[in-house]
C-alpha positions in Angstrom: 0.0 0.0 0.0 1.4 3.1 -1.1 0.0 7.0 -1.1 -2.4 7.6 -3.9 -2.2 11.3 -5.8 -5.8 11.5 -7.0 -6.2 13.0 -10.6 -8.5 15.4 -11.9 -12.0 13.1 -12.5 -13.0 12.1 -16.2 -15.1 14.7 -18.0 -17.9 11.6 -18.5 -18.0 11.0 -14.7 -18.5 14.5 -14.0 -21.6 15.2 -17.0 -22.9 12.0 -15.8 -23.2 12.7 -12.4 -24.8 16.4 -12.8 -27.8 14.8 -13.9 -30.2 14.7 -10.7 -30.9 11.0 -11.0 -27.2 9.6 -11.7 -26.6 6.5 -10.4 -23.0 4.3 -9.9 -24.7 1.5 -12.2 -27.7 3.5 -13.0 -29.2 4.5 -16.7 -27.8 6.3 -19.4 -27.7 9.8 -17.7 -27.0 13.2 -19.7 -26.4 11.2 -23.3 -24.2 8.6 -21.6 -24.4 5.3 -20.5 -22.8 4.3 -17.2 -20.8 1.4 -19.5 -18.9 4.1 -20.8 -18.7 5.9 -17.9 -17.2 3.6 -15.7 -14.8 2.5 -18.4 -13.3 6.3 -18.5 -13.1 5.8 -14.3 -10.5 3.0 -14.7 -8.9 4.5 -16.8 -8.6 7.4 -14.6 -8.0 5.0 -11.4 -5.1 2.9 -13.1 -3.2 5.6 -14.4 -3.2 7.6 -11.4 -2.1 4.4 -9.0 0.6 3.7 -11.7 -1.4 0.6 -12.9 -1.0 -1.1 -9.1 -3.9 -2.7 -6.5 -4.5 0.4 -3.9 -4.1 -2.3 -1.1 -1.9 -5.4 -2.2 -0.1 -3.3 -5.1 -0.5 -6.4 -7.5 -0.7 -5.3 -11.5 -4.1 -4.4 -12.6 -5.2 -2.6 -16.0 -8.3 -0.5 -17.3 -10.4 -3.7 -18.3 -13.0 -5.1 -15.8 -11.6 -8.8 -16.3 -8.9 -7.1 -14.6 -9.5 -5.1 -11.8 -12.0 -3.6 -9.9 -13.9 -0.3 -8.8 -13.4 0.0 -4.9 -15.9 2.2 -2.9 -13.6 3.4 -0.1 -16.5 4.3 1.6 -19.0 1.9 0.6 -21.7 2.5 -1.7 -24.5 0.7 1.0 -23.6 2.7 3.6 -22.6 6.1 1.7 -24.6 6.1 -1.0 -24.1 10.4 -1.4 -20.2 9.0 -2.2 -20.7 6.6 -5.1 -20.1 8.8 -7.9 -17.4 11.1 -6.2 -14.2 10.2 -7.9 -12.4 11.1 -4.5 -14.1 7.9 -2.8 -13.2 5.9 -6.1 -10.0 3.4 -5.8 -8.8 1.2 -8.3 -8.7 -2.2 -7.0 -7.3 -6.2 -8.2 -10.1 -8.9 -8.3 -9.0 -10.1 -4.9 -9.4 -14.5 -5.6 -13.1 -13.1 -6.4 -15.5 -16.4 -6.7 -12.7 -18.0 -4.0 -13.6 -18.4 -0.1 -13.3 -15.6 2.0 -10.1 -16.9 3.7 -8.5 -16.6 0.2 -10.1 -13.5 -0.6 -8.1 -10.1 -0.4 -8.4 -6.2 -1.1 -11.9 -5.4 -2.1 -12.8 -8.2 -2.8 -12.7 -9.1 1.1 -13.9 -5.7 2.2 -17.2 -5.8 0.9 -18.7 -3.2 2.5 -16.8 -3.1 5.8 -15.3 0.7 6.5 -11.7 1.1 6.7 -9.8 3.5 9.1 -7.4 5.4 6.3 -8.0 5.7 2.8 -4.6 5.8 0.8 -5.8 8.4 -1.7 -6.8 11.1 1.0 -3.9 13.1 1.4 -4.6 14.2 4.9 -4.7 10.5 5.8 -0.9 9.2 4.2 0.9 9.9 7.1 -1.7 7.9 9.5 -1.1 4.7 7.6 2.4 4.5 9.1 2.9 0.9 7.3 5.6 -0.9 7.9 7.3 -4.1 5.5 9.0 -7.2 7.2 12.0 -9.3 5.7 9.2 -11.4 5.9 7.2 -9.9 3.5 4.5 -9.3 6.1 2.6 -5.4 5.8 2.0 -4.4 9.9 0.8 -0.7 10.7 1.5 0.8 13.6 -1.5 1.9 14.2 -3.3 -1.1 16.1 -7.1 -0.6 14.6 -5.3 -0.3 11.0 -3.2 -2.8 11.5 -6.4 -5.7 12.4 -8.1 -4.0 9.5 -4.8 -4.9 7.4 -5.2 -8.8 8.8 -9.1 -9.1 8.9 -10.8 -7.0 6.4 -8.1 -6.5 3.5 -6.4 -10.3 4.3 -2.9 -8.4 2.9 -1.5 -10.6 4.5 -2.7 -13.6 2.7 0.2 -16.3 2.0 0.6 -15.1 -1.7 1.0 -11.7 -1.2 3.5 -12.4 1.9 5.7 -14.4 -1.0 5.8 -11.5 -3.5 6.3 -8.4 -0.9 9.3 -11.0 0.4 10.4 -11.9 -3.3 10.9 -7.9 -3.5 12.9 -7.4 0.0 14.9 -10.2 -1.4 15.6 -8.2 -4.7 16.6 -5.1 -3.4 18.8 -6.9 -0.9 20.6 -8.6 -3.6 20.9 -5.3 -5.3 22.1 -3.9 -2.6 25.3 -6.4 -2.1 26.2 -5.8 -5.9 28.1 -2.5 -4.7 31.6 -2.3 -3.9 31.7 -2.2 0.0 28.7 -0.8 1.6 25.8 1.0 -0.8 26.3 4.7 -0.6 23.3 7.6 0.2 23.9 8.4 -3.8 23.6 4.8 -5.0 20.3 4.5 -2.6 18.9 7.6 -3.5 19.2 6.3 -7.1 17.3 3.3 -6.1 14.5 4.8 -4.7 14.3 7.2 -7.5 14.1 3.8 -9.5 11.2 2.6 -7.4 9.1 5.5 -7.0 8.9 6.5 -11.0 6.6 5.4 -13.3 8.0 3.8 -16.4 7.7 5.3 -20.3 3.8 3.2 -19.8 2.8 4.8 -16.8 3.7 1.7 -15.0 5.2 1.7 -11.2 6.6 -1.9 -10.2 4.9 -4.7 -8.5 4.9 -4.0 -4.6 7.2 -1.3 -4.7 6.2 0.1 -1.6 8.4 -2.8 0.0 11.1 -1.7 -2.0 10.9 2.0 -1.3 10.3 1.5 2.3 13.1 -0.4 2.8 15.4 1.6 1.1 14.4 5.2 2.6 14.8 3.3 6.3 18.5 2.7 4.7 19.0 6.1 3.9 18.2 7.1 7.1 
C-alpha cells in the first residue's frame, strides 16, 4: 500500500453525475451510459495508482476482467459517495469467486469501513505501514493494523511471497556494490522505485522496496 495522488476526474464522470438521478450503475444519464462511464473511471484509477492494486499493489489494467472499482467508503452505507471520484480506488479482483479466507483487497472488504484511505492526502501519514523481511505489511496503528489482517487479508500467503520476493531483490541489489551502498547509489534506487516507467507503469509491490530503502537512507 502506497500514497495515492488523486487525478482530476473524467469529464464523463463528471456530465454523468450532474444529472439529478445519476446513479454508480444506474441508466444512461446526460447522453451517456454508465458502461462508458465507468470504463473512463478506470482508466482514470489505473493511471493515477501507476497501474497497481490500492491495497496489495498487485498489476491491474483498465479492463474489468482485470480489476476492480473499490468504494472506499462503501456505496450501502454512503450512497451520497458513489459517484465522487475522490471515494473511487482502483482495486485487483482479490481471488473473487474463491472463499473468504483466500479473498483479499476489495474483494474481502465488501462493505466493511476502513480507518485510512490511501488516496486522501490528509490521511498518508496515518497509515504508518511498515514491511518485514518477511514480506508481512504491519501498521502501527493497532485498529489499521487488524483492519490490514481481517478485512483487506494483505496478509494472505501469496502476497506475503511477492512483498518478500521484492525485500529479497533489493537486498541482492544492494550487495552488488563495492563495499557498503552509498546515500547516492540508494537515492538512485528509490528514484528507481518510485517512477513510473515510459507506460505509466510503477513496479509490483514497490512500496516494499521503497520503504526499505528510505529506512536505509536514514
Amino acid at each position: 500500500m502506497i500514497p495515492i495522488n488523486k487525478s482530476s476526474e473524467p469529464v464523463s464522470l463528471s456530465t454523468y453525475r450532474s444529472h439529478p438521478d445519476a446513479l454508480y450503475n444506474g441508466p444512461d444519464c446526460n447522453g451517456l451510459t454508465f458502461t462508458t462511464v465507468k470504463q473512463d473511471i478506470r482508466v482514470g484509477l489505473v493511471k493515477e495508482q501507476g497501474y497497481l492494486c490500492a491495497y496489495c499493489m498487485s498489476r491491474i489494467r483498465s479492463e474489468e476482467k482485470s480489476m476492480k472499482v473499490e468504494h472506499w467508503q462503501c456505496r450501502t452505507g454512503y450512497p451520497k459517495k458513489q459517484l465522487d471520484y475522490a471515494n473511487l480506488l482502483g482495486c485487483c479482483l482479490g481471488n473473487k469467486g474463491s472463499k473468504s479466507e483466500l479473498q483479499h483487497c476489495d474483494t474481502r472488504k465488501g462493505d466493511d469501513d476502513l480507518l485510512f484511505n490511501s488516496a486522501e492526502p490528509t490521511h498518508h501519514d496515518r497509515l504508518r505501514i511498515r514491511y518485514l523481511n518477511t514480506g508481512k505489511i504491519v501498521s502501527d496503528d493497532a485498529g489499521f493494523d487488524d483492519q490490514l489482517n481481517n478485512v483487506l487479508n494483505l496478509n494472505f500467503s501469496r502476497l506475503v511471497d511477492n512483498r518478500k520476493a521484492v525485500w529479497s531483490a533489493v537486498t541482492r541489489r544492494l550487495s552488488e556494490f563495492q563495499g557498503s551502498a552509498s546515500r547516492k547509489q540508494v537515492e538512485e534506487l528509490i528514484a528507481e522505485w518510485g517512477s513510473k516507467d515510459q507506460n505509466g507503469f510503477l513496479k509490483e509491490y514497490c512500496g516494499v522496496a521503497l520503504y526499505y530503502l528510505k529506512k536505509r537512507c536514514r
